[in-house]
N, C-alpha and C positions, 0 to 999 in steps of 0.2 A: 445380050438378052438373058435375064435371069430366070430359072427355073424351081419348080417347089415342090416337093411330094410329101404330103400328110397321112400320117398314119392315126387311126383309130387305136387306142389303148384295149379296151377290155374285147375280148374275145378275138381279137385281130393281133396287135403285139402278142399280147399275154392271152393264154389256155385259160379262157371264162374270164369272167369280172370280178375287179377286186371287190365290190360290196358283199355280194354272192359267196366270197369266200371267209370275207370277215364273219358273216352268217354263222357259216359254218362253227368255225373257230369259236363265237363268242356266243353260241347258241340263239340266235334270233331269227335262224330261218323262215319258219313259224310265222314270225310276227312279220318278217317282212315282204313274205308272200300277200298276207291278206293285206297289209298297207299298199301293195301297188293293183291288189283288186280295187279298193274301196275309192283309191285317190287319184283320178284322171287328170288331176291339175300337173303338169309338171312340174313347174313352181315350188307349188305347194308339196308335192311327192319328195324333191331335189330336199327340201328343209325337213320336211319329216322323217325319211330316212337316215340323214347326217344325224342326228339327234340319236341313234343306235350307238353312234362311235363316243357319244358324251364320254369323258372320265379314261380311254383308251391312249395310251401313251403313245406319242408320233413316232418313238423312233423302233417302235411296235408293230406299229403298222406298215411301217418301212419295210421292215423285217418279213410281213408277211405276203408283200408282193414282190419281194424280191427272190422268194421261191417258188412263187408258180409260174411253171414253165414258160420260155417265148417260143417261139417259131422259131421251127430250126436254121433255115434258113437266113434267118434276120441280117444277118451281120456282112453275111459276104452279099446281099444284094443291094445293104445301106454302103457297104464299101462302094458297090458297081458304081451305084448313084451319084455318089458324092464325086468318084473319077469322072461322071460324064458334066457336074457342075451340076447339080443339083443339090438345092437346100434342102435339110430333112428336120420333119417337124412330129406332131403329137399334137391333134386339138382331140380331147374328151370331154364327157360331160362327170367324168372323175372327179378326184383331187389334185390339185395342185404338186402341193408336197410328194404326192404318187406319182405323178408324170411325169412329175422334174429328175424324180430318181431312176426311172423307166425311163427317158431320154437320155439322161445320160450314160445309163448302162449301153445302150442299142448304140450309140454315138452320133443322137442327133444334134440338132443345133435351138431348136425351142420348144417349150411345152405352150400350148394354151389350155387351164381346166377351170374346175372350181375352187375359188379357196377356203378349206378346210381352215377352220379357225380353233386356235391351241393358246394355253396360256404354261409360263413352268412345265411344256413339255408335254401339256396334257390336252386333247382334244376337248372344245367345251358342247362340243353337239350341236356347234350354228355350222353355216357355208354360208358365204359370198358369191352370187353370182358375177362374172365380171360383165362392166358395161358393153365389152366388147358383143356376149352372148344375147343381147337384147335387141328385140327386134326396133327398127327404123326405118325412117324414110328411103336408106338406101337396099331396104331388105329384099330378098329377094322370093319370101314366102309368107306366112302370114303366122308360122309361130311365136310364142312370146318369146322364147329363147328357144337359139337354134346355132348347132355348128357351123352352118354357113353363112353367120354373121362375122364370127368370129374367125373364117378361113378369110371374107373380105377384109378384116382388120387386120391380119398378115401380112394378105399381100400388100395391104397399100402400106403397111409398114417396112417392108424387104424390099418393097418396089417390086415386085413380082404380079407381073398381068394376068386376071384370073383366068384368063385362057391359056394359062403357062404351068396353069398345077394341077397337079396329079392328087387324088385324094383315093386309099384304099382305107375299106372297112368291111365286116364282115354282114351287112344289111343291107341287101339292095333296095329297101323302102326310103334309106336314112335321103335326105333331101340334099344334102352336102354332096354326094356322089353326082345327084343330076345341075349344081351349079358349078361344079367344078370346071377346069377344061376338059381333064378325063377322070371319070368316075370307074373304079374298078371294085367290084363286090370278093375279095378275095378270105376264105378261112385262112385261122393260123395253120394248116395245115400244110399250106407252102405260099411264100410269097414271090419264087420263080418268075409267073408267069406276068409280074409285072412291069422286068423288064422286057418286055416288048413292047409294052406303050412308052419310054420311057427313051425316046431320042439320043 
């Protein structure tokens, strides 16, 4: 029987979100507070904001998540995991490029995000949603895009029963938590107590 535990990227892996921090760095704080007042669509939000990193070099940006902080904890509970057989994963509504690097730092085994589109190196200010994030017939909420489409394309891809995975993130509103097998609302500020749901 195969097992699965997904972690959330920004504020759960990593100490805050990496857009949040590119903000910071490339001074568009500012603008990108009031772009998530004005724009409800997520959609439309997910392409509006990428359009910040236009002209940003990828391995730049690499660069600047790979210094904010993880959980301390991270490593020796992704060790625990992976001794009791469990698969370890990353589905965000990030970048690609960012979670594949953030996966492999922590030592999971797959990332699901957005893909961040670059040409010569250099971000062009579009994303990709992948089709896996869109909502369908087999959805199980009524967003247009949501993580727990893309936790079902997982699993039937790992062959993993979605009553056999674990999803932690740091929002107990997020809708992923309640279609999981078990949903755990955990800060980066220890991920201890997850192994106790964790068989």
């Amino acid at each position: 029987m195969k097992k699965m535990v997904v972690f959330e990227m920004d504020n759960t892996v990593l100490h805050g979100r990496f857009i949040d921090t590119c903000a910071r760095k490339y001074n568009f704080r500012q603008a990108l507070d009031l772009l998530r007042n004005i724009d409800k669509n997520s959609i439309s939000l997910t392409k509006r904001i990428c359009s910040f990193l236009k002209g940003k070099p990828v391995q730049e940006l690499i660069r600047i998540a790979d210094e904010m902080p993880m959980t301390r904890d991270l490593h020796e509970v992704i060790g625990e995991l992976k001794a009791r057989g469990y698969i370890i994963g990353l589905i965000t509504d990030s970048y690609h490029v960012i979670a594949e690097h953030i996966c492999k730092k922590m030592g999971g085994d797959f990332s699901l995000a957005y893909e961040l589109k670059h040409i010569d190196g250099y971000a062009t200010g579009e994303v990709i949603i992948p089709r896996s994030f869109y909502f369908s017939e087999e959805s199980s909420c009524n967003h247009p895009v949501c993580k727990t489409n893309a936790l079902r394309a997982i699993c039937r891809e790992k062959d993993v029963d979605m009553e056999n995975s674990i999803v932690i993130c740091n929002n107990d509103n997020d809708c992923i938590l309640h279609h999981a097998g078990i949903g755990v609302a955990c800060s980066w500020r220890s991920f201890t107590e997850v192994l106790e749901y964790a068989p």
